[in-house]
Backbone as JSON, one array per atom type, in Angstrom:
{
  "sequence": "XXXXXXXXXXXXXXXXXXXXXXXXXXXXXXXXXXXXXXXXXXXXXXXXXXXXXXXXXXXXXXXXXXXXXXXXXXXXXXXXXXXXXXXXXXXXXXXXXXXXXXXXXXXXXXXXXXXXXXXXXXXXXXXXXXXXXXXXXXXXXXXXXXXXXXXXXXXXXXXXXXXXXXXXXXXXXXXXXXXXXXXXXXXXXXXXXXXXXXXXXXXXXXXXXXXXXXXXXXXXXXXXXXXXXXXXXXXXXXXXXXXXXXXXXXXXX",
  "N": [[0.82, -1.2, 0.0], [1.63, 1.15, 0.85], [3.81, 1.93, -1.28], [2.4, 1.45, -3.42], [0.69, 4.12, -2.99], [3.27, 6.24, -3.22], [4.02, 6.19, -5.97], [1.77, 7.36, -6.7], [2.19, 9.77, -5.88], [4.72, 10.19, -6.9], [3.77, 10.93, -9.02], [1.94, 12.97, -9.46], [3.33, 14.78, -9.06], [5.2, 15.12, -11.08], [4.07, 17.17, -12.79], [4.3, 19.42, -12.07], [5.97, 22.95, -13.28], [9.39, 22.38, -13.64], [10.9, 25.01, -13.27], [11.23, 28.24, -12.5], [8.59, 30.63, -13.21], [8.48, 32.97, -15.18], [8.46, 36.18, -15.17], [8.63, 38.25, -17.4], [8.61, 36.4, -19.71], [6.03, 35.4, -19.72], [4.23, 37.44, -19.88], [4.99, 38.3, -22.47], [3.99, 35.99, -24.01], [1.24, 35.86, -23.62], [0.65, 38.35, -24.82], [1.58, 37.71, -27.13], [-0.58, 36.23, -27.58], [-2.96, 37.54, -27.3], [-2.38, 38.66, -29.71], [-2.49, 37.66, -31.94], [-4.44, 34.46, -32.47], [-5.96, 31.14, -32.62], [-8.74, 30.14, -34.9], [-11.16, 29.44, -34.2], [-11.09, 30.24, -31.71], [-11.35, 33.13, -32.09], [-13.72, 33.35, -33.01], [-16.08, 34.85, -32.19], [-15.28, 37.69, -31.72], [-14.23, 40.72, -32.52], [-12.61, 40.64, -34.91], [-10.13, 40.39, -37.46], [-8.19, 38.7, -40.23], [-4.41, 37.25, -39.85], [-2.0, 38.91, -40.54], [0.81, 37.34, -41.15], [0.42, 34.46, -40.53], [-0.19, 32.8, -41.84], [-2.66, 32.21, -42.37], [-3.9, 31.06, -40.32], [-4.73, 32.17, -37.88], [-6.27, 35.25, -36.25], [-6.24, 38.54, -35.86], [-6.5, 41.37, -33.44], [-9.16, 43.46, -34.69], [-8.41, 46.51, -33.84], [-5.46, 46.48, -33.45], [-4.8, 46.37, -36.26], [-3.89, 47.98, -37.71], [-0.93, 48.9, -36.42], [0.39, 46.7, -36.57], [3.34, 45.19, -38.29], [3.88, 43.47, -41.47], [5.96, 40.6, -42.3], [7.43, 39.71, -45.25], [8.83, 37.22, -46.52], [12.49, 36.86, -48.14], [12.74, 35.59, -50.1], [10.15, 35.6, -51.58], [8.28, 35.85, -54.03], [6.92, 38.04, -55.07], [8.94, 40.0, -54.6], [10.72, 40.32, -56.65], [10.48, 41.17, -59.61], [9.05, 40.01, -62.66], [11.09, 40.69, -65.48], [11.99, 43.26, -65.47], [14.08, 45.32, -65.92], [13.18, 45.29, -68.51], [11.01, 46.93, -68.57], [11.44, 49.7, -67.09], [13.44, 50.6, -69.15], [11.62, 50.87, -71.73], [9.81, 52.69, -69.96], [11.89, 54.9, -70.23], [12.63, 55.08, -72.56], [10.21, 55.98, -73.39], [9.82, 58.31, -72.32], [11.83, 59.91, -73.4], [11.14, 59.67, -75.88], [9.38, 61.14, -76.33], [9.45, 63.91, -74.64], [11.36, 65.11, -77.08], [9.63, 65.3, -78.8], [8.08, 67.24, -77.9], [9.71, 68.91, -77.77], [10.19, 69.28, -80.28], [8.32, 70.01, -81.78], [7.01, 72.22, -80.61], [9.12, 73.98, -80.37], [9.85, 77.71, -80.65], [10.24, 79.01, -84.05], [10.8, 81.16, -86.74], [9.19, 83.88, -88.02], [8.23, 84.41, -91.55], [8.64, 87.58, -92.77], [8.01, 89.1, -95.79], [7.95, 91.73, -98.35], [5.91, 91.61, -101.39], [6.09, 93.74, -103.52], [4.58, 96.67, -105.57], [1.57, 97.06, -105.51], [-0.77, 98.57, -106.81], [-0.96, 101.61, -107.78], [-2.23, 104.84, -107.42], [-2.24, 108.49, -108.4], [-1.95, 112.11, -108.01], [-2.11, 115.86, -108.42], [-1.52, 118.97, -106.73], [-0.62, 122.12, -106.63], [1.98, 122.11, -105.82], [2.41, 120.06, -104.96], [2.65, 116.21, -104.65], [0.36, 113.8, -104.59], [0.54, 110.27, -103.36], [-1.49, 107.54, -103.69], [-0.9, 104.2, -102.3], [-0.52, 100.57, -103.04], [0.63, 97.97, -101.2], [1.82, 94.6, -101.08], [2.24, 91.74, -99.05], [4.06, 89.41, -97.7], [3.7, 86.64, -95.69], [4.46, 84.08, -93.74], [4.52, 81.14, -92.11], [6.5, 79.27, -90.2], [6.6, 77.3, -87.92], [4.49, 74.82, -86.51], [2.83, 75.44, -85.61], [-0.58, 77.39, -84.98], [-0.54, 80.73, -86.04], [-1.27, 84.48, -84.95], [-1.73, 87.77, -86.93], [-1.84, 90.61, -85.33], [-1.19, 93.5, -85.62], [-0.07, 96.12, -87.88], [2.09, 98.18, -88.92], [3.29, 101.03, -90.92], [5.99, 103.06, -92.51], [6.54, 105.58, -95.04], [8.78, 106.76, -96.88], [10.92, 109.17, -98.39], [13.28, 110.89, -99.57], [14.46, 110.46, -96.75], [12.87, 111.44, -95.35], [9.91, 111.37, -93.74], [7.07, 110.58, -95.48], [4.29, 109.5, -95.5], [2.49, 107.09, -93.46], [1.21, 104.62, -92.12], [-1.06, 102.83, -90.11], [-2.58, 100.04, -88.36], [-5.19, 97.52, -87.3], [-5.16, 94.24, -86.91], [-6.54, 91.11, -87.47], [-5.44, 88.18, -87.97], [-5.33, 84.82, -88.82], [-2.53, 82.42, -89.17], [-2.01, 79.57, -90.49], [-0.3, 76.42, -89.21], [3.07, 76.23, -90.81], [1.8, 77.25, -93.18], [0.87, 80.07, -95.21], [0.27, 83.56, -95.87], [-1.43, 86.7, -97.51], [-1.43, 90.21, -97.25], [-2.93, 93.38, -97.78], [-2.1, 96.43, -97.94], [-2.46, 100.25, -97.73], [-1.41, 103.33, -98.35], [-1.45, 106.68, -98.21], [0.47, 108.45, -99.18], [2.83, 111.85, -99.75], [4.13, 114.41, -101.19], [6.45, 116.86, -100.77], [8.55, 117.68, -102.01], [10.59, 119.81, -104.62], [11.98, 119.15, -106.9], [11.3, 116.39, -107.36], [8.84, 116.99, -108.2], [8.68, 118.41, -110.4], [10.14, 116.26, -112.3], [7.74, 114.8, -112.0], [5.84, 115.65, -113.26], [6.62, 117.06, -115.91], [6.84, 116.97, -118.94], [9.18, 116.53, -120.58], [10.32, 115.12, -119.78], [11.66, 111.84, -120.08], [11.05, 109.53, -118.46], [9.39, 108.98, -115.71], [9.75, 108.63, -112.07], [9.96, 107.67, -109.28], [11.78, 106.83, -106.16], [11.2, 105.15, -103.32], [11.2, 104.69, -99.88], [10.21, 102.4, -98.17], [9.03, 101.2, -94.71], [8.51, 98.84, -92.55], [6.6, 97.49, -89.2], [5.96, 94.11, -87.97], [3.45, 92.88, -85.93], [2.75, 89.73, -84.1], [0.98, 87.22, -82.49], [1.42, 84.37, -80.49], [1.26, 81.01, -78.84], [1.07, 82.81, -76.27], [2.62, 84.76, -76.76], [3.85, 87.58, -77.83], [5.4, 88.94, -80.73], [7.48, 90.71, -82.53], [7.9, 91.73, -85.8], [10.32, 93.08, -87.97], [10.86, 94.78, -91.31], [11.57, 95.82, -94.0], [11.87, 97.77, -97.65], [12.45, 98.72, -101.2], [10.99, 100.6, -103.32], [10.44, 101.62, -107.02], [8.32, 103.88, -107.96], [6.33, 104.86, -110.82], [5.44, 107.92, -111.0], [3.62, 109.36, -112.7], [3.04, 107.45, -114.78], [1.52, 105.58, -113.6], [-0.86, 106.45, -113.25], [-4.23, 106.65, -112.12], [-5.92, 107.83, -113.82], [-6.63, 109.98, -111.6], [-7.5, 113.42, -110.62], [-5.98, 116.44, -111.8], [-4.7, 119.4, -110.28], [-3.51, 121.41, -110.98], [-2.66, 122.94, -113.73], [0.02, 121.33, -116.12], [3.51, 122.36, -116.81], [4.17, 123.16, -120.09]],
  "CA": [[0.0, 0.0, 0.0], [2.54, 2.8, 0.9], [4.53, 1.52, -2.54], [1.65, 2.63, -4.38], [0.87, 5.58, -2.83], [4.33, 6.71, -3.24], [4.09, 6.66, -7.14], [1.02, 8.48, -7.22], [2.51, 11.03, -5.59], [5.39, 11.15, -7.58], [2.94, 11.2, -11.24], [1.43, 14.31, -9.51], [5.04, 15.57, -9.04], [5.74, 15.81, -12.94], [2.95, 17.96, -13.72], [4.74, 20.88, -11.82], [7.15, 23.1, -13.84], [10.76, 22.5, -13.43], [11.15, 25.83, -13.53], [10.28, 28.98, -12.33], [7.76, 31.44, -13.98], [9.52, 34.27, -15.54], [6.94, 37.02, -15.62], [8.67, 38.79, -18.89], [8.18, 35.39, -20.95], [4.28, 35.23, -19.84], [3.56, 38.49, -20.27], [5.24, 38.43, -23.84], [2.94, 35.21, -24.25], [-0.03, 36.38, -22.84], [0.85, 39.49, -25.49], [1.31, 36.96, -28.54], [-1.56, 35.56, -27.57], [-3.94, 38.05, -27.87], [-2.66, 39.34, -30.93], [-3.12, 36.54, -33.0], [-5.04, 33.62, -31.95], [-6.91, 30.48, -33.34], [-10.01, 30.79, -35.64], [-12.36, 28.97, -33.14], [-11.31, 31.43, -30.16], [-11.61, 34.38, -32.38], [-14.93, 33.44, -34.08], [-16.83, 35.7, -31.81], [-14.94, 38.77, -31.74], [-13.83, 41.49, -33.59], [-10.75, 40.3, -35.13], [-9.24, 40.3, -38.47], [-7.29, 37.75, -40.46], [-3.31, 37.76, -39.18], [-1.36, 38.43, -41.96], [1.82, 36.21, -40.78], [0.2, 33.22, -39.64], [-0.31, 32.05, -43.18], [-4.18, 32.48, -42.61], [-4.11, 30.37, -39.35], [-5.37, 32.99, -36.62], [-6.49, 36.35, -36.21], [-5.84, 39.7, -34.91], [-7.69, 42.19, -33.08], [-9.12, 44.69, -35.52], [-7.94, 47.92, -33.17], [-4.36, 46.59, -33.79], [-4.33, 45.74, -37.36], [-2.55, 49.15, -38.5], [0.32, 48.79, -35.74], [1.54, 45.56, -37.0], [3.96, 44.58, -39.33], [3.95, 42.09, -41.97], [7.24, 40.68, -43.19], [7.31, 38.97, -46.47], [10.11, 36.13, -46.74], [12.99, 37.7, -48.84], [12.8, 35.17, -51.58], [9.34, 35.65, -51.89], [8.65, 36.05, -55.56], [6.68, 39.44, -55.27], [9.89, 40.92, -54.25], [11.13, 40.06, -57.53], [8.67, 41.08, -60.31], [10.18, 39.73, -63.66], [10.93, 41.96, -66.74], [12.35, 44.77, -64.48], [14.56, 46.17, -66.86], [12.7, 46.06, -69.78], [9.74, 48.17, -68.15], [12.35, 50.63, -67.04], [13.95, 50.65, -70.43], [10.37, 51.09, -72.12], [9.55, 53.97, -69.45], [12.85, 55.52, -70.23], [12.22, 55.65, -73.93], [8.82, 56.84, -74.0], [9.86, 59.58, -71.76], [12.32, 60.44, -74.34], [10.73, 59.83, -77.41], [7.46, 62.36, -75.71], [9.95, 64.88, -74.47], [11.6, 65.19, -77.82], [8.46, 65.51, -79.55], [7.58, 68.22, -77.85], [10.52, 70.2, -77.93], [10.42, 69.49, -81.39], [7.13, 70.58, -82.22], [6.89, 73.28, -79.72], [10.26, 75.12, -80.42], [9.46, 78.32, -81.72], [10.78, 79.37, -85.56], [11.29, 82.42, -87.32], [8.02, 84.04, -89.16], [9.16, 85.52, -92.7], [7.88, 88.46, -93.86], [8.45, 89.42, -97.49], [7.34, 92.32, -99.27], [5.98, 91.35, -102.62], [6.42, 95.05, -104.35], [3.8, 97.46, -105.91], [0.11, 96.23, -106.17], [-1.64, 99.4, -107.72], [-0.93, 103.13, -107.17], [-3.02, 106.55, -107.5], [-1.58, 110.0, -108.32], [-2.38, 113.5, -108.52], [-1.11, 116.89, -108.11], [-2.12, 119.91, -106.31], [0.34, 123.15, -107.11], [3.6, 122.08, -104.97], [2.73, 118.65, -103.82], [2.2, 115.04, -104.98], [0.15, 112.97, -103.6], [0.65, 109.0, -103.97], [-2.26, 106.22, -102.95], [0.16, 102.82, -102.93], [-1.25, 99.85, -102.13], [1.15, 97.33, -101.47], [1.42, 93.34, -100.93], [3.24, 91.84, -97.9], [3.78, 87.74, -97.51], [3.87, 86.46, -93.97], [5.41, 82.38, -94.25], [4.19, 80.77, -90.46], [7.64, 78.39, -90.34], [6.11, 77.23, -87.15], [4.25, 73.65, -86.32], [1.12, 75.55, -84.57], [-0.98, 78.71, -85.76], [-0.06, 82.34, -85.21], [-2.3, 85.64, -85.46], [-0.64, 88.7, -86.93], [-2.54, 91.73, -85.02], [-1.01, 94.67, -86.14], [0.77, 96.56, -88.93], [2.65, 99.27, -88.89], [3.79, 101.13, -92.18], [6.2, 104.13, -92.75], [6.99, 105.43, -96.06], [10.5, 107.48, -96.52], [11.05, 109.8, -99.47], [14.61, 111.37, -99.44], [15.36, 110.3, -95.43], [11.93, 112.07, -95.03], [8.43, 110.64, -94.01], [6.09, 111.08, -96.47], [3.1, 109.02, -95.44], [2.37, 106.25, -92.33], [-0.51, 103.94, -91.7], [-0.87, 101.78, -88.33], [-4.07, 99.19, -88.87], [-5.59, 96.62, -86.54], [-5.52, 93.18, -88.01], [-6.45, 89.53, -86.61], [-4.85, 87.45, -89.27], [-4.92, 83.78, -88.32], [-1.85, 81.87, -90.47], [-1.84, 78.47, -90.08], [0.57, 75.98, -89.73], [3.46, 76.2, -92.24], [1.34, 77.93, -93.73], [1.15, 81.42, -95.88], [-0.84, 84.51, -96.32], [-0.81, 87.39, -97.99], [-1.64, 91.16, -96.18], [-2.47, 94.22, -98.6], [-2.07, 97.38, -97.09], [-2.49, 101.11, -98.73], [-0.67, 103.87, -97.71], [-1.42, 107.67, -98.87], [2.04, 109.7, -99.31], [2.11, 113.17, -99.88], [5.48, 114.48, -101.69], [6.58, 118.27, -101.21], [10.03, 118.15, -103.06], [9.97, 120.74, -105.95], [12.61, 118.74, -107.62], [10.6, 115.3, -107.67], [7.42, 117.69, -108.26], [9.13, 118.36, -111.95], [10.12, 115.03, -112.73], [6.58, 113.61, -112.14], [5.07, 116.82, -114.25], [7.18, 117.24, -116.97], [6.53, 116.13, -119.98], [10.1, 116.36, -121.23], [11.19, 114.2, -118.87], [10.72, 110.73, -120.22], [11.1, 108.71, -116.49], [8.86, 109.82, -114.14], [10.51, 107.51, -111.46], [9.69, 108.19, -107.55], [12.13, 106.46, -105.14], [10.55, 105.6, -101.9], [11.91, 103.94, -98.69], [9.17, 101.27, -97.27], [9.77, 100.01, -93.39], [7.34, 97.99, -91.16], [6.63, 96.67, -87.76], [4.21, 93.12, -88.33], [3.1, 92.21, -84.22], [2.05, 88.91, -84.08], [1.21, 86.28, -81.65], [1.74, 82.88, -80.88], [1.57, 80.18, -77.67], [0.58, 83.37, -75.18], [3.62, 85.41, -76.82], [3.81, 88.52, -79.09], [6.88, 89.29, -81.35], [7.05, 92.39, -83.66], [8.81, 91.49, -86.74], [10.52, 94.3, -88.97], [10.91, 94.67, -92.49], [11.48, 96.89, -95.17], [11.93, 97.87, -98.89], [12.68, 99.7, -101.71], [10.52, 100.85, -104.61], [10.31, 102.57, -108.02], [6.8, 104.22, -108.53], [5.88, 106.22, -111.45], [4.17, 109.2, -110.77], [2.99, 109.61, -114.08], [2.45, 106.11, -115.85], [0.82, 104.73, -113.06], [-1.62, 107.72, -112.68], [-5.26, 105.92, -112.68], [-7.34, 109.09, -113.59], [-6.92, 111.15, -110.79], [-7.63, 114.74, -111.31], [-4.78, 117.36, -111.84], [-5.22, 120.18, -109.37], [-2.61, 122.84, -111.41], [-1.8, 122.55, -114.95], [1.34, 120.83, -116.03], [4.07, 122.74, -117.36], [4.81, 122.78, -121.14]],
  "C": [[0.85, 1.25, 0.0], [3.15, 2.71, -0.94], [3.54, 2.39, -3.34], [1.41, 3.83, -3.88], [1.62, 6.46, -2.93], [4.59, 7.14, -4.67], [2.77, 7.29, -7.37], [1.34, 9.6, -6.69], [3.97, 11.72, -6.28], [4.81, 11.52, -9.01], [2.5, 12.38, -10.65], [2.45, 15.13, -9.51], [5.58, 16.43, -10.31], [4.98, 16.48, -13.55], [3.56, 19.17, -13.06], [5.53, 21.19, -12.3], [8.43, 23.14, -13.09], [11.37, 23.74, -12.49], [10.78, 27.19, -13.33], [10.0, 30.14, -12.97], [8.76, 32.42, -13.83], [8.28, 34.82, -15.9], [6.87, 37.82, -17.08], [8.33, 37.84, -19.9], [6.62, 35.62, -20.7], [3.84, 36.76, -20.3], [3.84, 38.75, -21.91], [3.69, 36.93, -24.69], [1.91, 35.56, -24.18], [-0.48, 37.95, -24.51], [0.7, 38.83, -27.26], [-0.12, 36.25, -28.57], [-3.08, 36.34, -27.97], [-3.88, 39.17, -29.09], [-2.87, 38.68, -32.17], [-3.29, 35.04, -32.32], [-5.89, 32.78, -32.9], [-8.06, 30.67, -33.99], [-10.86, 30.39, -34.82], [-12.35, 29.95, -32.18], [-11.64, 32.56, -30.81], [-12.65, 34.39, -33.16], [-16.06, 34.54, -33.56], [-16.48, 37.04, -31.4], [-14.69, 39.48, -32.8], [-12.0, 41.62, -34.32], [-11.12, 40.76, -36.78], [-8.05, 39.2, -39.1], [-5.63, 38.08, -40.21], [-2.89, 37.64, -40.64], [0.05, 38.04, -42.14], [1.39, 35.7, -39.95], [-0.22, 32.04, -40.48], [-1.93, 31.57, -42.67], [-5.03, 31.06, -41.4], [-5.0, 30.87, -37.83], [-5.4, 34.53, -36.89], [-6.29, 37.25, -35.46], [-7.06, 40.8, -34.4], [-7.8, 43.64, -34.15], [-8.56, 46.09, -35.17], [-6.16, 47.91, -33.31], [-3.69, 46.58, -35.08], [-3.46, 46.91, -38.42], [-1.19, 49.15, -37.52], [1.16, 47.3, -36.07], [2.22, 45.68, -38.29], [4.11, 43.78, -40.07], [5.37, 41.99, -42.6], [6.93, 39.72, -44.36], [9.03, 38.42, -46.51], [11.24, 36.93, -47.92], [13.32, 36.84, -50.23], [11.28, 34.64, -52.19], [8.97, 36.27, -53.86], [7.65, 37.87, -56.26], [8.07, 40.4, -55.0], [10.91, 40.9, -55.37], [10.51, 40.17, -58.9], [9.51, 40.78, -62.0], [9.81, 40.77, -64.91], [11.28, 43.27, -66.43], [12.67, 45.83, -65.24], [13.67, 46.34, -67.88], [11.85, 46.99, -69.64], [10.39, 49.72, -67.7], [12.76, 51.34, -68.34], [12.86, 51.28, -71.75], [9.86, 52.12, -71.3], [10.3, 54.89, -70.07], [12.71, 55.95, -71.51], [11.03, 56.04, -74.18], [9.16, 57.77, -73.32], [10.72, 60.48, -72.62], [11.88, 60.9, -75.51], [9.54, 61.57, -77.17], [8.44, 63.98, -75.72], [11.24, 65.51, -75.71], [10.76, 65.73, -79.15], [7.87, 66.95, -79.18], [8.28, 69.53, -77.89], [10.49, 70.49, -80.06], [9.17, 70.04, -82.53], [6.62, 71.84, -81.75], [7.96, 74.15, -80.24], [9.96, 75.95, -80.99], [10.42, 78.58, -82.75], [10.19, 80.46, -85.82], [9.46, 82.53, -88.14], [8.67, 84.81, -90.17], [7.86, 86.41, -92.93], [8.22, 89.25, -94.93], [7.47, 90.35, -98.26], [7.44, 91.96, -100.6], [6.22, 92.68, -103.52], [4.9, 95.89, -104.45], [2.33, 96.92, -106.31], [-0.53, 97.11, -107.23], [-0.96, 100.46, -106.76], [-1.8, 104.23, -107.83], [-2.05, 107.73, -107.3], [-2.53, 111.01, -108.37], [-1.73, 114.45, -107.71], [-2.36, 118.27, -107.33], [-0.85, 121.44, -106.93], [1.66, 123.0, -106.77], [3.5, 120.94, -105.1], [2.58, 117.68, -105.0], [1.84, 114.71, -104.07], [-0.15, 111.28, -104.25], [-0.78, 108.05, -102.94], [-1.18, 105.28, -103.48], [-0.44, 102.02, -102.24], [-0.44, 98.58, -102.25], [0.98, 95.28, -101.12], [2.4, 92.95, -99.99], [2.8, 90.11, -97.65], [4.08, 87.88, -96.05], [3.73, 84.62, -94.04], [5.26, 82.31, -92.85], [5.07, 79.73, -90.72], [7.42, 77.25, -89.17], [4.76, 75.9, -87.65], [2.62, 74.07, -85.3], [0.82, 76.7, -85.15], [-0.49, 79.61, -85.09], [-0.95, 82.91, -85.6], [-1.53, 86.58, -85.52], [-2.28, 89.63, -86.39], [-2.05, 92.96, -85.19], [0.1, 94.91, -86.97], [1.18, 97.67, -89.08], [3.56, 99.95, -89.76], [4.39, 102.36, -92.09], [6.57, 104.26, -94.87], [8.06, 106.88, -96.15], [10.37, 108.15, -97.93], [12.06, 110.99, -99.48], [14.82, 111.89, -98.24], [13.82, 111.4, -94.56], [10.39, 111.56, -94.85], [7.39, 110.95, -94.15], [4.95, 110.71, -95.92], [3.2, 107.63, -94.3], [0.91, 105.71, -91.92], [-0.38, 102.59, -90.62], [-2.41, 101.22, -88.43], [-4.05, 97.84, -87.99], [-5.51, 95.39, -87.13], [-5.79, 92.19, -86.59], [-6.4, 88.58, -87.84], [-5.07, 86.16, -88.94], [-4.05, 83.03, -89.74], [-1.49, 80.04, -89.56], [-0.73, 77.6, -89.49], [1.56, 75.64, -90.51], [2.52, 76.58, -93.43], [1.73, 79.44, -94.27], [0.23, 82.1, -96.23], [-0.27, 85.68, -97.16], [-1.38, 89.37, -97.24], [-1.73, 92.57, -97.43], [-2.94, 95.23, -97.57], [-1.61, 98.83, -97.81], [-2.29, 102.64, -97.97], [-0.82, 105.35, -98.31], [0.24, 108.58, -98.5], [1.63, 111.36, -99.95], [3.94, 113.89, -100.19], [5.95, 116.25, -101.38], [8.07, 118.83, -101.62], [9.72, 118.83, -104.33], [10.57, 120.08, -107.36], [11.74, 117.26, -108.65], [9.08, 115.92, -108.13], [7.5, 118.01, -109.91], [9.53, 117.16, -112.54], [8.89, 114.22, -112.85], [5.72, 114.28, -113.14], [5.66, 117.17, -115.77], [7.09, 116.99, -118.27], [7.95, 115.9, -120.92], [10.76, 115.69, -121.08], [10.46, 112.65, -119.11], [10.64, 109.69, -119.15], [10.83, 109.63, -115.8], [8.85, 108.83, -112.72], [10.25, 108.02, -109.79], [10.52, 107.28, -106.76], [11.54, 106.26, -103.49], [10.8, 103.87, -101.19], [10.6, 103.33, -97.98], [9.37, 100.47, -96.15], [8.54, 99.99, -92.46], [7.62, 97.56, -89.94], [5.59, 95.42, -88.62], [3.78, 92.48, -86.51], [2.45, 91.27, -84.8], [2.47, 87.89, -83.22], [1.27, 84.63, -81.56], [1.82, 82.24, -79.59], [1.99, 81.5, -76.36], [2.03, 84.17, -75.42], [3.59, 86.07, -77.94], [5.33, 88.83, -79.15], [6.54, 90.82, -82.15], [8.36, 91.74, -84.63], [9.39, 92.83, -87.66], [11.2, 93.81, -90.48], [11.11, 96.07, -93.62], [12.12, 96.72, -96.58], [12.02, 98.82, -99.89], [11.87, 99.92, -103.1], [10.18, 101.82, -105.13], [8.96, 102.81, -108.19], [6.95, 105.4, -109.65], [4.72, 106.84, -111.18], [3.34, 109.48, -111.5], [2.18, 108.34, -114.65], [1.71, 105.41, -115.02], [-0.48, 105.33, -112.37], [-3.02, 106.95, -112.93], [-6.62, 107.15, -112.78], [-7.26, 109.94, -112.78], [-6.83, 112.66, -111.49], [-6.42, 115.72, -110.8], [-5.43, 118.6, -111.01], [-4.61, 121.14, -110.17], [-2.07, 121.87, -112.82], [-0.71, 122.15, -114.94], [1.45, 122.01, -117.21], [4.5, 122.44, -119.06], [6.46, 121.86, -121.38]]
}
């Protein structure tokens, strides 16, 4: 009788730990424990699936932004294949784009080219001449987007002297590489006595007028105005290109 009683008292013996309770391990336990836990214990709370436990237990929803998940480092999201070439393929469309646009965007030169004499009007008063000229003026958009020419600004020169000036509103639109053309008519008014006998004369077979032609052309483009300048030189006859006007003072024999 004692014999046995002696081994049931040592089988109750081995159920006590070895070892004594360390309160930092339980409380770390106690701590793992209620942050992720079996699916049966956490079926009636407010948990959340753990997301390292490989979908074994859950966490409490109030913690689920303070944790961390680690992902294994030869996990194959951490490796996404084709790396370079998507790089390589970013890298050249960012080129090809930003090439394109410098190259379509850059601005270029607008020409403007006086074509010469369209039609002119004379007539005389006792001293003076006076010239209507109405001339022709190209404008060449070199440029990959439209422009608008809005104003024109005309002098006209007649020995270092300015005879006549006309300043005119425009809204032109010129296309793309495109071309227009701009006529613009200019009254002059001459009071040289010298050029006043040359255009009257009748003995004089060239009745020849020299006259100095210089412009402004303003025009805009991509939220930017330029002013272009220009000028020219042309022969008008006073005489041969007279369309009827009326003589104010006899001409001289």
């Amino acid at each position: 009788m004692g014999e046995t009683f002696s081994q049931q008292g040592s089988w109750k013996g081995e159920s006590k730990p070895l070892l004594s309770p360390n309160p930092a391990m339980s409380s770390r336990a106690s701590s793992y424990a209620s942050t992720c836990v079996p699916w049966e214990e956490a079926a009636g709370g407010s948990f959340v699936t753990c997301p390292t436990c490989q979908g074994s237990g859950e966490i409490p929803r109030e913690l689920e932004k303070q944790l961390v998940a680690l992902i294994p480092y030869g996990d194959q999201r951490l490796k996404p294949r084709h790396t370079k070439r998507f790089v390589f393929l970013a890298m050249l469309t960012c080129l090809v784009t930003s090439t394109c646009i410098i190259f379509f965007l850059f601005p270029r030169s607008v020409a403007v080219q006086p074509t010469g004499l369209n039609s002119s009007t004379v007539a005389f008063d006792k001293a003076d001449i006076h010239l209507n000229l109405t001339n022709v003026l190209n404008i060449s958009n070199r440029n990959y987007y439209p422009i608008t020419v809005t104003q024109l600004a005309i002098e006209v020169l007649h020995l270092s002297l300015v005879v006549g000036q006309v300043s005119k509103r425009l809204l032109l639109p010129v296309g793309p590489l495109a071309s227009e053309q701009v006529f613009y008519t200019v009254s002059s008014r001459l009071e040289d006595e010298n050029t006043y006998k040359i255009c009257t004369w009748l003995k004089i077979k060239v009745h020849h007028v020299l006259l100095h032609i210089q412009g402004t052309l303003t025009c805009s483009y991509l939220s930017h105005s330029e002013q272009l300048v220009f000028q020219s030189y042309e022969y008008v006859d006073c005489r041969g290109n007279s369309t009827g006007a009326p003589l104010l003072a006899p001409l001289p024999p």
